[in-house]
N, C-alpha and C positions, 0 to 999 in steps of 0.2 A: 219162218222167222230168221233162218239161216242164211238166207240169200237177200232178206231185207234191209240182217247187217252188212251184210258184204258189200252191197250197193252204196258207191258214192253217192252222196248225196248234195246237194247247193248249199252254201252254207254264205252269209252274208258278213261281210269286214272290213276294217276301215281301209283296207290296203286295198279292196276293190276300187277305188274311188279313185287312188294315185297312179295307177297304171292299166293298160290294156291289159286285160285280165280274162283266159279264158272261163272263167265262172262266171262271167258277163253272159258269156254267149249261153253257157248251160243253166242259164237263170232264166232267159227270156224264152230259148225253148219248151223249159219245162211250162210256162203260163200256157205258151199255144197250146202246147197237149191240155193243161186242165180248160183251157176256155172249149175245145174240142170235147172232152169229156168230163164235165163237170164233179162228179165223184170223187167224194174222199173217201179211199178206203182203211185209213189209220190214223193215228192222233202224229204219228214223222210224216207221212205226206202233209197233214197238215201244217205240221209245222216249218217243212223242206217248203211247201206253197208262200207263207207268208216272207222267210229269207227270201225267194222266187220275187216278193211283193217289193221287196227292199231297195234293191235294184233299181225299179221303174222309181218310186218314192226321190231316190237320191241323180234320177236321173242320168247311171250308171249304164249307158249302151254299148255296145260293142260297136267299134267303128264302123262296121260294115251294114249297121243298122240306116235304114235310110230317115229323112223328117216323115213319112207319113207312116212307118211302122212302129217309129218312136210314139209320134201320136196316137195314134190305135192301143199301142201298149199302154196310151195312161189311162184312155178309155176305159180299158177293162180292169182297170183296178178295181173300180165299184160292185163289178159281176164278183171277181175271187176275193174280197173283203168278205162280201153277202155269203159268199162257199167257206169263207174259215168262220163265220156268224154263225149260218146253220151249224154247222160240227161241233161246235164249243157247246151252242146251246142243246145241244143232245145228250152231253154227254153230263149222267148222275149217279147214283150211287148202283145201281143194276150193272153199269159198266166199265165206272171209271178205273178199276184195279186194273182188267184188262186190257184198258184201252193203256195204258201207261207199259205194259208189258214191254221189253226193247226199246224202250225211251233213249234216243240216242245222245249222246251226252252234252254235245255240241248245242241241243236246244232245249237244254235244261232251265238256260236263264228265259228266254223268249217264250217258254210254256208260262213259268210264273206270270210273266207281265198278262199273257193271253188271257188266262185262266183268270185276271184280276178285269180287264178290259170289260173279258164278256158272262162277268159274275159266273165261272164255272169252277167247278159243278154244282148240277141245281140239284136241291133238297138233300141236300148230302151232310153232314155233323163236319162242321170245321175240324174238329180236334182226328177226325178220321182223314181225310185231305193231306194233312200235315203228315200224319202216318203214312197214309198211301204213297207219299214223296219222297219224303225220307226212304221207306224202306227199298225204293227203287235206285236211291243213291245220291238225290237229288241233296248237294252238301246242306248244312244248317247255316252255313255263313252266306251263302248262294238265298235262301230264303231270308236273312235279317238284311239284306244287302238291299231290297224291299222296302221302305219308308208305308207305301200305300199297304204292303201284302202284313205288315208287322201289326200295323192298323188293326185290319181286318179278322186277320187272327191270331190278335192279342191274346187270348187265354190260352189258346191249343200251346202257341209258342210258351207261353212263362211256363207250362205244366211239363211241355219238353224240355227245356232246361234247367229246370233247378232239377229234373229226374236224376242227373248226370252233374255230380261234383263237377269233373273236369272243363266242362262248358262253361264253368266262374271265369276260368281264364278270358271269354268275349267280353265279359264285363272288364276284369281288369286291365284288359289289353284298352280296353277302348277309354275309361274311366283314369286310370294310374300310369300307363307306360307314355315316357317321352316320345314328344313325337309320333304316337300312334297312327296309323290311318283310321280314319273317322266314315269310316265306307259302310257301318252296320249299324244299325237302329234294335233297339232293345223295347219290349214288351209293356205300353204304358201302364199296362197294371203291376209290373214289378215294384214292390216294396221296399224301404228301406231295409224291413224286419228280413223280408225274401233272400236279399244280397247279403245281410250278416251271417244266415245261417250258411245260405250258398259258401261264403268264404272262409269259415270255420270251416265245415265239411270237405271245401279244398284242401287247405292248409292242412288236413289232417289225413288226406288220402295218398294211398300209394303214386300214385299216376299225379301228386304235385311235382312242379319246375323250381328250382331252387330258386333261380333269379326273378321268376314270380313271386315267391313266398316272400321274397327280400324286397319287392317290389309293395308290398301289402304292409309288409314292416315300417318302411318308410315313408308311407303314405301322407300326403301334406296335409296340415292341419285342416284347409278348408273340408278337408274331407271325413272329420270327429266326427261328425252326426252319424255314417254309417262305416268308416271304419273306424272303430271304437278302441279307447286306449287297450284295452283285453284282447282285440282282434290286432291289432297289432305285439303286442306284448306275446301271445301265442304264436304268431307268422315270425317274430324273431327266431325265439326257441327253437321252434321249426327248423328254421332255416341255418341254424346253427349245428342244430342236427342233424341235415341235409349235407351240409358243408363236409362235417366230419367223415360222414358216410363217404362223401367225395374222395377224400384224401385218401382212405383204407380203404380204397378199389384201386388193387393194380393194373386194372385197366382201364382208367380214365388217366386222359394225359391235363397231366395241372402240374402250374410252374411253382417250380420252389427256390425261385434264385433268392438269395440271402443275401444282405448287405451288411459291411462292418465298416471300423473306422479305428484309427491306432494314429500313435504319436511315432515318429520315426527320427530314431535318434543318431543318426548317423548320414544321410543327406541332406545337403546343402540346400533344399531347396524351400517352398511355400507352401506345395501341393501336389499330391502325384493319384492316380487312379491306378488299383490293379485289379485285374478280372483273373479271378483262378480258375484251372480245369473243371472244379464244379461247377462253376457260374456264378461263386463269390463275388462279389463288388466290395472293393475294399479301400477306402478314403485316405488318407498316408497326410498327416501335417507333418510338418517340418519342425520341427523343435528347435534346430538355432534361431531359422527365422523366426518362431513365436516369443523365445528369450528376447530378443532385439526389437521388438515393439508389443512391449508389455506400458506403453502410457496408452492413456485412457481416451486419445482418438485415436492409437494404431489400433486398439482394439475393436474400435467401430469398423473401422477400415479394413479390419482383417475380415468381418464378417460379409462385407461386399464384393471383395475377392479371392481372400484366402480360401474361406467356407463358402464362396462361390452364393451366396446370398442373393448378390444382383449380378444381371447379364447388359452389361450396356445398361442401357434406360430405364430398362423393365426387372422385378422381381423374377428370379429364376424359376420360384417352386410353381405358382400358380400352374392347373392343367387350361394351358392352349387348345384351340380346335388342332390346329394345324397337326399336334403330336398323335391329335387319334388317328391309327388306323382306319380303313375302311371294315376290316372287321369288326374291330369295336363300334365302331359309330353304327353296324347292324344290331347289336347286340341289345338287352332289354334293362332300357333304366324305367328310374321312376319317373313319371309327370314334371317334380319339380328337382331331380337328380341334377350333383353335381358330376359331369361328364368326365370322368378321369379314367386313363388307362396303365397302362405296364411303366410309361413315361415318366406319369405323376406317382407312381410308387416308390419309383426311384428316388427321383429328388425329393420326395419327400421322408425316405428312409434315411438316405446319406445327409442332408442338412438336419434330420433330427440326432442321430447317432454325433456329428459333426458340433453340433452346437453341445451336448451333452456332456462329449469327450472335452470342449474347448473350455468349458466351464468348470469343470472340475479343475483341468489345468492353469486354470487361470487365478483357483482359488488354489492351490499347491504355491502358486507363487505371489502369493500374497494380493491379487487382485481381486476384486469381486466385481460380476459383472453388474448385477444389481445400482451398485454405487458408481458404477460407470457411466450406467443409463442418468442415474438422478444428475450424474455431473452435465452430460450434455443437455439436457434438457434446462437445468437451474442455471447454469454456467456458462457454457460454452455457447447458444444460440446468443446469448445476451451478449460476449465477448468479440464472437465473429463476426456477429450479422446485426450487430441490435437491437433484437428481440428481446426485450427485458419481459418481464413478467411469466413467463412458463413455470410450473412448478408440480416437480414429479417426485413423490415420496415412494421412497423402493421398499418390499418386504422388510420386515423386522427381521434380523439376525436371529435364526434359533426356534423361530413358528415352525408351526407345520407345513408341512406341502398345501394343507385343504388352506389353512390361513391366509397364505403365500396366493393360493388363485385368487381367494375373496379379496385381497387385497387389490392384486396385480388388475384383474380384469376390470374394474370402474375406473383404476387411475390410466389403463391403457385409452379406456374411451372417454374420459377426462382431457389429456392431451391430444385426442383428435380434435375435441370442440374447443379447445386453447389455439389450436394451430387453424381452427377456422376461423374465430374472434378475430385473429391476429390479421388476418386475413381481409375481410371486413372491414376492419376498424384501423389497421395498421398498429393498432399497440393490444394488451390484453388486460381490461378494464376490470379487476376482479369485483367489482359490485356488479357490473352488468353478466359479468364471467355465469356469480352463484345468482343470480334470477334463473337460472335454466335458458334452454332451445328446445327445450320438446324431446318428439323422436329423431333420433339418428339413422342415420344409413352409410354405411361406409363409402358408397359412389357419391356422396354428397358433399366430399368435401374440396374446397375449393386449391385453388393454386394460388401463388405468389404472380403466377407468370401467366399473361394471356394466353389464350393462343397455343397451350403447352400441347394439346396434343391433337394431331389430326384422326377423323374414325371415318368410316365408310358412310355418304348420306344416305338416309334411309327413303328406299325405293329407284333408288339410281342402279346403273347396270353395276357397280360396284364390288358388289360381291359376285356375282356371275363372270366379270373380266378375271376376278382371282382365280378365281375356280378350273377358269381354262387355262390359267398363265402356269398354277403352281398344282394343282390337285393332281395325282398320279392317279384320277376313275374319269379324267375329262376327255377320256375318247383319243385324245389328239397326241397321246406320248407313242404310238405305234404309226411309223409308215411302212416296212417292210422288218423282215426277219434282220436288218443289216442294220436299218434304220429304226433306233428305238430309242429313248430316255426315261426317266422318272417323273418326268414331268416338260412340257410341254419347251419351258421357258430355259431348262436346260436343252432342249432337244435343239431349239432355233440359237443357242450361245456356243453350242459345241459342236455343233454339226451344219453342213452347207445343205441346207432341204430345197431341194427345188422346188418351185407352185405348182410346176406339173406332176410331178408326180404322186401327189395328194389327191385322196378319191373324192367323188363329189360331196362326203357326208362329212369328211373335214372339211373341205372347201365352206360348205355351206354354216360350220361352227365358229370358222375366223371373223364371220362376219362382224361379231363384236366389235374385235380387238382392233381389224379396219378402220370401223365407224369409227371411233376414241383415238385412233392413229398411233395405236402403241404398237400397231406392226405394219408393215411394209414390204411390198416387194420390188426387190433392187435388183436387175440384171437377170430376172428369174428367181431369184434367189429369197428366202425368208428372212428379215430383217427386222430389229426393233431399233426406230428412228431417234428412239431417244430411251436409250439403255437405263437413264438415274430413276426415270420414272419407274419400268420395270422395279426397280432397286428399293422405290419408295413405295409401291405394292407390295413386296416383298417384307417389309418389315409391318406393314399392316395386317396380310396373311399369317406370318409367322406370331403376332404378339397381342394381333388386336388395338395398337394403337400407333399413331406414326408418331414419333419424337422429335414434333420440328420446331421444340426449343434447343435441340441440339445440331440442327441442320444448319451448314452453312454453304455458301458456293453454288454449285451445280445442283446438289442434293436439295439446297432449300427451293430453287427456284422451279424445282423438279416437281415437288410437294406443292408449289403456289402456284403449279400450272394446272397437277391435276384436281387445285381445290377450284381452280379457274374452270373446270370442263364440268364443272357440278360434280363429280364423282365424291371428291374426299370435303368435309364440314370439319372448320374447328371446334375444340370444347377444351375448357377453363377447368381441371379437375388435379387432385394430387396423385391421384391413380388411374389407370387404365382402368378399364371395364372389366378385363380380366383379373386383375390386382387386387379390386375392392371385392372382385366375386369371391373370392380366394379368403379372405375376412371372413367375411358374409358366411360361406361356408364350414368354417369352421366355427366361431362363435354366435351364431341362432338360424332361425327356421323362416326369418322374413323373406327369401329368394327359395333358398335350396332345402328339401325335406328328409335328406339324408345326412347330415351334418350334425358333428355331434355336440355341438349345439351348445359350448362351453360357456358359455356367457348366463344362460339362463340353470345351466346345471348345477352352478356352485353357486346361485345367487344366494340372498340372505331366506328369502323363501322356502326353500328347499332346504334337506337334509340327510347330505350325502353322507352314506356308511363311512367314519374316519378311521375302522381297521385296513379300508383297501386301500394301502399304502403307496404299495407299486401305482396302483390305476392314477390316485394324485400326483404322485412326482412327474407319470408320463404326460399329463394332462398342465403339468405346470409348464413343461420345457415348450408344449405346444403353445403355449400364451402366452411363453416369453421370445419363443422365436419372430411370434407374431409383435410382441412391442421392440423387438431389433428393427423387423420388418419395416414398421412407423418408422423409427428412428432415421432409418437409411434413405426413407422416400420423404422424409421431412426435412433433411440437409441437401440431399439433390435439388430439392426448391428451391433452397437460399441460396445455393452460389449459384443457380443458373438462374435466378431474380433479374438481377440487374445485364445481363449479357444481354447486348442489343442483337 
């Protein structure tokens, strides 16, 4: 047995197929021998026979092979089929533990298919098979990976894993986690009842994953029937439990950078950031400049770039793809999780902290922001822009926080459906206003301006041109130790890369960017023939949406070329995709199933505990950051309405 493993053996890959490959030649050798001596004397010859078989199938020769030996070799395909026929069909319960004995690991998968081919083994108890495989090493995800083998032995497998809490995780992973790979097939006799219990019994064992547990917590509604508000409600706790555990092991590394925010009374300036030796992040307003526009659009205004609220075109806080990591983006969300990383905790710590600190100060000096809001909305659209009819009634002075959200939150999405009427209709009809729209969505609601923003067309090379231009994992930010970037589109802007000296597996990835003509080679050299467009990729990578009602010149013609090449489609909306997600996830569960869902939390239905005092104030500042938000994306429409 010792010198059986020792022995290399043939082994069948796709890499055979692309190059002259000496396993070519040790593949066709070994048939001669078996057609020479027909005999199989183990379940690896067999299975080294049929990779052997693979070969001839994909009509994989070695050059040296000539047309009539090729020929001959497909001839005797039918003899060594008929010799792995016999052998399979031999093999039952008298032999098959032995015959498995030194199963080499390599034809683990290809025994399953076999074993499935030619109904083996005969008269043997499935649920024994399943044993006999496993205990030889043969993984469990290796047999679900099987559609026909899952089939077949449907009982043996459910009775295997629900043995074992930790195997919930296949279900979960394949059922709840984003993005999953869907490579594994599940037991059609698993039950609803079967997976509840399975996910209790996880949720409650040593050997649960945190980020699983929290995965099970937040499980999307379509999925009540089997995870159940209790099976959720227990994976919380759990995971909260987990969490804590996390932090009081000093040998796990978890970040604890902290974020704060202070008035600073003695620079001259708007805004300042500092990072302290512990990893503090700490916000700094300005306080003469906040005395000095204390009226009631600097105050709007201060929140779009004092508090840094808007970045250019777009909402700052929203989490972008672009900001995750490749680590993160390996990491385990849920199914319908909103994707945020280190980035979005950021900004979402600093603009909450920011907004908090700005309002208290604002009420020290006799402003309220509340009545700021009512004023732009009642007043000031009608005044600027002539938009009559808006009308936004702010919290009562002196309610509660819980009062304060029941308030706030209907009249926030009140004034969404005011500023779509308006839309619509050009004026806001309050008899047509109170007949209702139905359901809302927050990407639903329209612009003032056509045309307002360009998104990638779906199924165009689009996103794959990004990917290679801007992603720091697209292969192409490395030519040599000397020669390197962060990404591809700085490497060709900051560096003179020669086409020669790119190995063939870059060569063969630019094809792209070729094709679409956004690169070029000039003199030898790597070049991007028209840099705006670059430029107008770049803000669609970085934001999710291009802004070419702000584009003019170069930049817009840049955008209308590459909407000319099919790449980029216009769409009529007052948010990005990312903007409205950023809503969406914060106020319900219609997109994203980890959001904490403020809209339906304090409805009138419900009846939130009103001694948790703190938890309402933090939940109000969240829903008024979010009707600032409206407010800033509802005045950017109106002055950029009428600009041709």
């Amino acid at each position: 047995m010792r010198e059986e493993k020792k022995k290399r053996r043939v082994v069948f890959y796709q890499l055979a197929l692309l190059h002259e490959d000496p396993e070519r030649t040790r593949a066709l050798e070994l048939i001669k021998r078996q057609r020479d001596a027909p005999s199989l004397l183990s379940l690896n010859d067999a299975l080294e026979l049929h990779h052997a078989i693979q070969f001839v199938e994909h009509r994989a020769f070695p050059s040296s092979a000539s047309e009539e030996e090729q020929a001959e070799l497909l001839q005797t395909r039918g003899v060594m089929n008929r010799e792995l026929s016999k052998y399979f069909l031999g093999l039952g319960a008298a032999n098959f533990s032995s015959a498995l004995d030194g199963l080499e690991r390599e034809y683990m998968m290809s025994l399953v298919d076999l074993l499935l081919r030619y109904k083996s083994p005969q008269n043997m108890h499935k649920g024994q098979v399943v044993e006999e495989l496993t205990a030889v090493g043969v993984p469990l995800w290796m047999l679900l990976s099987s559609k026909k083998f899952v089939e077949v032995y449907d009982a043996a497998l459910r009775i295997l894993l629900l043995a074992e809490p930790s195997q919930a995780e296949i279900w979960i992973q394949k059922r709840l986690v984003h993005e999953a790979s869907d490579r594994s097939f599940l037991p059609p006799s698993l039950t609803d009842e079967d997976v509840q219990a399975w996910l209790n019994a996880y949720i409650q064992s040593e050997r649960a994953h945190l980020n699983l547990v929290q995965v099970i917590a937040e499980a999307p509604n379509e999925m009540k029937s089997i995870v159940t508000k209790k099976i959720r409600l227990a994976a919380k706790r759990r995971a909260e439990e987990l969490g804590e555990a996390l932090l009081e092991d000093e040998s796990a590394v978890v970040s604890r950078i902290a974020f704060g925010a202070a008035i600073d009374q003695l620079t001259p300036m708007k805004r300042r950031w500092e990072q302290k030796a512990d990893g503090t992040v700490i916000l700094h307003l300005g306080e003469k400049h906040l005395l000095k526009t204390l009226e009631n659009l600097a105050v709007i205004e201060n929140f779009a770039s004092t508090l840094q609220f808007m970045e250019g075109a777009w909402l700052w806080m929203p989490s972008y793809k672009s900001e995750l990591s490749a680590l993160h983006q390996l990491g385990i969300d849920g199914v319908k999780a909103y994707l945020r990383g280190p980035g979005f905790e950021r900004k979402d710590a600093l603009t909450s902290l920011g907004l908090s600190l700005y309002h208290s100060f604002l009420e020290q000096n006799g402003v309220v922001l509340e009545e700021v809001l009512a004023w732009f909305f009642n007043n000031y659209l009608a005044d600027e822009f002539g938009a009559a009819g808006f009308h936004y009634s702010p919290p009562t002075p002196g309610s509660s926080w819980l009062e304060k959200i029941r308030h706030l939150a209907p009249e926030m999405e009140g004034i969404a459906q005011q500023f779509t009427l308006f839309c619509q209709e050009n004026e806001i009809d309050r008899e047509l206003f109170e007949i209702g729209s139905g359901d809302f969505n927050w990407g639903s609601i329209p612009s003032l301006r056509a045309n307002k923003y360009l998104i990638g067309t779906p199924k165009s090379d689009c996103n794959l041109l990004m990917w290679l231009l801007f992603n720091d994992q697209s292969g192409l930010t490395y030519i040599s130790e000397v020669v390197s970037e962060s990404s591809f589109e700085r490497l060709v802007n900051t560096l003179d890369v020669a086409f020669e000296d790119l190995n063939p597996f870059v060569e063969s990835r630019l094809q792209p960017l070729l094709d679409h003509e956004l690169l070029s080679v000039e003199d030898g050299i790597l070049r991007f023939p028209y840099p705006e467009q670059i430029l107008v990729l770049h803000d669609l990578y970085a934001k999710e949406g291009v802004p070419l009602y702000r584009y003019s010149g170069s930049l817009e013609r840049a955008a209308v070329a590459l909407t000319s090449k099919g790449l980029l489609v216009p769409t009529s909306r007052l948010m990005t995709l990312a903007e409205s997600h950023y809503f969406e996830y914060w106020l319900n569960k219609n997109i994203f199933s980890d959001g904490p869902e403020l809209r339906n939390k304090y409805s009138h239905g419900n009846n939130p505990d009103p001694s948790r005092i703190a938890e309402h104030r933090a939940d109000y500042f969240l829903l008024l950051r979010l009707m600032v938000s409206l407010a800033l994306k509802i005045r950017d429409d109106f002055i950029y309405r009428d600009i041709a």
